[in-house]
VMD Tcl script that draws the C-alpha trace (Angstrom):
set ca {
  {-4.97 10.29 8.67}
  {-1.93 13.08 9.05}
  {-2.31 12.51 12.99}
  {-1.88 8.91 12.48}
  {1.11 9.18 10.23}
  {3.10 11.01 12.40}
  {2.27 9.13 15.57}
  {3.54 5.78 13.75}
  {6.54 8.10 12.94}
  {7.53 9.63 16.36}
  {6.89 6.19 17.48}
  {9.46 4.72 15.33}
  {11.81 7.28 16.02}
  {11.69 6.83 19.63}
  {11.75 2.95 19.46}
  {15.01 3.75 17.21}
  {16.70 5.96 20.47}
  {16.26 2.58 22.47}
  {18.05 -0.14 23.31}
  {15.59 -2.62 22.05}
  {14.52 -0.10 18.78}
  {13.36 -1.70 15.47}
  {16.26 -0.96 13.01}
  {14.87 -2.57 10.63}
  {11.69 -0.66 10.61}
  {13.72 2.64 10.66}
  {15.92 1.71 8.16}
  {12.61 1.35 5.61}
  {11.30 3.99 6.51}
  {14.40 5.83 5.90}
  {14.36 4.10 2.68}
  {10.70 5.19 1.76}
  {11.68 9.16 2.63}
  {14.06 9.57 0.40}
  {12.51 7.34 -2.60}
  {9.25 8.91 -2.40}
  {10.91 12.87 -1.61}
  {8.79 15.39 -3.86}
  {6.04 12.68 -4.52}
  {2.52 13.82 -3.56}
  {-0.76 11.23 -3.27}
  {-3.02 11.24 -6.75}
  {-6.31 12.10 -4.27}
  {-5.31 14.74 -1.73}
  {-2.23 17.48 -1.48}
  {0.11 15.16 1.16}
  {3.19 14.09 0.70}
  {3.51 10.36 -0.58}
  {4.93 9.29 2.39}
  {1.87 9.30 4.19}
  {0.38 6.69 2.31}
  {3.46 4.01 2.84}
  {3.32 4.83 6.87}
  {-0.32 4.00 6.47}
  {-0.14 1.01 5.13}
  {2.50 0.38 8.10}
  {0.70 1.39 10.71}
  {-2.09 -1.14 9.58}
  {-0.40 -4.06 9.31}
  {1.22 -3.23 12.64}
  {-1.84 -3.02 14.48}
  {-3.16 -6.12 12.67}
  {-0.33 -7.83 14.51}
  {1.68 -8.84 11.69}
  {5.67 -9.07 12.25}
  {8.51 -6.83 11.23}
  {9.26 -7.81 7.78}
  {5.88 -7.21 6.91}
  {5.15 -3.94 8.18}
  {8.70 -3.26 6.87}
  {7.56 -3.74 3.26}
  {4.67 -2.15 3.86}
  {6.56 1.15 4.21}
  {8.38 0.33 0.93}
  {5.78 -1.55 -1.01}
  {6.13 0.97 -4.07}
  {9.55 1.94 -3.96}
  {10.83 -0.40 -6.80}
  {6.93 0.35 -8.75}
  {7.54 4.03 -8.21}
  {10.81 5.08 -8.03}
  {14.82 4.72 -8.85}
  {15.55 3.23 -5.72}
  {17.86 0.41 -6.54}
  {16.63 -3.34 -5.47}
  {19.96 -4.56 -5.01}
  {20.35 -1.73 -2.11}
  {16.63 -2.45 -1.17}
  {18.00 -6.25 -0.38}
  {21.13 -5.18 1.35}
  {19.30 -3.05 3.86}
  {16.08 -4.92 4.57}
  {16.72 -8.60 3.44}
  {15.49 -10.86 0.60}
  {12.10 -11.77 2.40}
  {11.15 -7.42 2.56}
  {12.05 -7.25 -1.68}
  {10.23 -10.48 -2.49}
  {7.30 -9.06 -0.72}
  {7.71 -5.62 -2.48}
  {8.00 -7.34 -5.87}
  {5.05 -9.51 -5.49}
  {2.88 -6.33 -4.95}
  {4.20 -4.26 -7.36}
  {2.98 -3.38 -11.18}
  {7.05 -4.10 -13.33}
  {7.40 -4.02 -16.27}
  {6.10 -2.20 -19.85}
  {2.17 -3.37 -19.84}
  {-1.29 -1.92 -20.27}
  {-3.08 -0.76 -17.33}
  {-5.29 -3.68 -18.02}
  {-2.33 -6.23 -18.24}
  {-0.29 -5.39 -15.52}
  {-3.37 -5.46 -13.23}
  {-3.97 -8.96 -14.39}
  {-1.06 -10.04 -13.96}
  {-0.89 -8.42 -10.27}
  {-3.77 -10.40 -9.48}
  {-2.12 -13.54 -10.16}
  {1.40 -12.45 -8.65}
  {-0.60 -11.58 -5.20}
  {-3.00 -14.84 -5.76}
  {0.33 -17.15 -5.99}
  {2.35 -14.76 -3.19}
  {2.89 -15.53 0.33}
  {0.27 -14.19 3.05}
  {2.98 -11.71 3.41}
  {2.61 -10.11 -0.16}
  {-1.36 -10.63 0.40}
  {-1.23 -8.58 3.71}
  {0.50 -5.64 1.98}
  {-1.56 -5.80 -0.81}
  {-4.72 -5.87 1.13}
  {-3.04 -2.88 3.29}
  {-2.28 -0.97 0.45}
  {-5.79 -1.07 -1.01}
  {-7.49 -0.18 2.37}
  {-5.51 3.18 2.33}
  {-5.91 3.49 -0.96}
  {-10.14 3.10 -0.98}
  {-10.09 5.01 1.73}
  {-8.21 7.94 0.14}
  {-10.72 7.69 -2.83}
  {-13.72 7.72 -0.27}
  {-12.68 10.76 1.68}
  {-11.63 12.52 -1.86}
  {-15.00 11.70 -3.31}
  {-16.70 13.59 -0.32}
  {-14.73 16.90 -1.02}
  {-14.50 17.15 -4.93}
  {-17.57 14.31 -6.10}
  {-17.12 12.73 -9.18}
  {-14.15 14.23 -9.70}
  {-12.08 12.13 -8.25}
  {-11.83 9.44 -10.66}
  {-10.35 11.76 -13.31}
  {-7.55 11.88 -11.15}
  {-6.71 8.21 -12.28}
  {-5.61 7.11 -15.55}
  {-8.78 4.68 -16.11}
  {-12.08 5.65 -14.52}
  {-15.00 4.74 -11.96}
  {-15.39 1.85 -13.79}
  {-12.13 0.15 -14.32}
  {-11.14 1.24 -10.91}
  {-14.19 -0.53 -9.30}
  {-13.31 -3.58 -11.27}
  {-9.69 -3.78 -10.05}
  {-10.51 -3.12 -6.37}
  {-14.00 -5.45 -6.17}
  {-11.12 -8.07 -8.51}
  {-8.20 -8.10 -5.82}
  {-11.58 -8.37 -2.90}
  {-12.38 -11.84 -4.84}
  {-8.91 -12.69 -5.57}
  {-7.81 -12.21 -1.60}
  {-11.49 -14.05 -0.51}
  {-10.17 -17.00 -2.44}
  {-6.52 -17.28 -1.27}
  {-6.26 -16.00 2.22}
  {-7.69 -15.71 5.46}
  {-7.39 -12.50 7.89}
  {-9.44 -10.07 9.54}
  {-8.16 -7.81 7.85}
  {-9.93 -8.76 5.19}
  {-13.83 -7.39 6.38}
  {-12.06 -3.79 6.56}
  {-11.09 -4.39 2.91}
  {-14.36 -5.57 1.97}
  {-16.75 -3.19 3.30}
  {-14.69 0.14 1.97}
  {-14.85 -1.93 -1.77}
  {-18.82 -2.00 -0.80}
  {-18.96 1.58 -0.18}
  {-16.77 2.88 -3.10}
  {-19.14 0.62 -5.03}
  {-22.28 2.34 -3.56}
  {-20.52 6.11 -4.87}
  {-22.46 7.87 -7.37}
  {-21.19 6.65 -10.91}
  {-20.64 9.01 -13.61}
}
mol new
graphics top color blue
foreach p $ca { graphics top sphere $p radius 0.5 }
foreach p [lrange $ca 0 end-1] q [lrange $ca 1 end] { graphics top cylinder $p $q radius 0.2 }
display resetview
C-alpha cells in the first residue's frame, strides 16, 4: 500500500514539471499534506496521508475525471481538520467542496446519527460524492482487513464503536450504494464488506 502511495505521488509530481501537468490534482494534494501533517491512520503506524492518495489512486484507475480524484485526496479535510472551506473552494472549485461535504460526518451528532445521516447525504449526492465514498470505504476495509491479520480482534478497539456497529455501517453504505448507483467499482466494495463480515467476532 506504501509502494502505491508514493508511485501516485512521484507521478503527480512529475505530471506537475510538465507542460500538460494536472494543477489541480497537485494543488489537492498539496492541500491534503499540510491539513492532515502529524495525523497518523487509526489501524496501522502511517502517516494519514496515505490513506487520501489511496483513495486517489483508486478512483484514478477506475477512470473517473479530475475533480473526482481531486476530492478524493481531500475527502476529510473539512471532517478532520482546520482547513478552511472557503480556501478549499478558491483552490479546487465548488464542484471538489460539494463533493467533500457530501462525504463528510459535520456537525455535533452521535456516532449513530451522523452515520445516518451520511447515508442519506451520499444516497441523495451525485455519483461523484458516491465514488469517493465508495473509495474511501475500500481503503478503509481494507486497512481493517490487513490490521485484523497482524493484531486479531484487536483491531476494533481501535474504533470508537466496535465489530458490530462497524459491520453495520460498512454492510449499510454496501446497500445504500447497491440502491443508488451503478459502477464497477462497486464488486471491489462488496466483496471486502463480505470478508470483514466473515472476521472472527468478538
Amino acid at each position: 500500500m506504501m509502494t502505491l502511495c508514493y508511485k501516485f505521488i512521484k507521478e503527480l509530481n512529475k505530471d506537475q514539471n510538465n507542460m500538460n501537468g494536472d494543477k489541480l490534482l497537485h494543488d489537492a494534494f498539496l492541500i491534503a499534506l499540510e491539513a492532515h501533517q502529524g495525523q497518523k491512520r487509526k489501524t496501522e503506524d502511517a502517516p494519514y496521508i496515505v490513506h487520501p492518495v489511496m483513495v486517489a489512486q483508486n478512483l484514478a484507475e477506475y477512470g473517473f475525471n479530475k475533480e473526482v480524484v481531486a476530492a478524493g485526496l481531500v475527502h476529510d479535510v473539512l471532517e478532520d481538520t482546520d482547513f478552511p472551506e472557503t480556501e478549499l473552494e478558491n483552490r479546487l472549485g465548488a464542484k471538489v467542496v460539494e463533493t467533500v461535504k457530501t462525504v463528510s460526518h459535520l456537525g455535533h451528532r452521535s456516532w449513530e446519527e451522523s452515520r445516518e445521516e451520511y447515508l442519506k447525504q451520499v444516497a441523495q449526492g451525485s455519483p461523484a460524492a458516491k465514488a469517493v465514498c465508495c473509495a474511501d470505504k475500500i481503503n478503509n476495509a481494507e486497512s481493517i482487513i490487513e490490521a485484523h491479520a497482524i493484531m486479531g480482534e484487536a483491531v476494533w478497539q481501535k474504533f470508537s464503536r466496535g465489530q458490530e456497529k462497524q459491520l453495520w455501517f460498512y454492510r449499510s453504505v454496501l446497500e445504500m450504494l447497491k440502491a443508488s448507483w451503478d459502477n464497477p467499482m462497486f464488486a471491489e466494495y462488496e466483496k471486502l464488506v463480505t470478508e470483514m463480515e466473515n472476521l472472527p467476532k468478538s
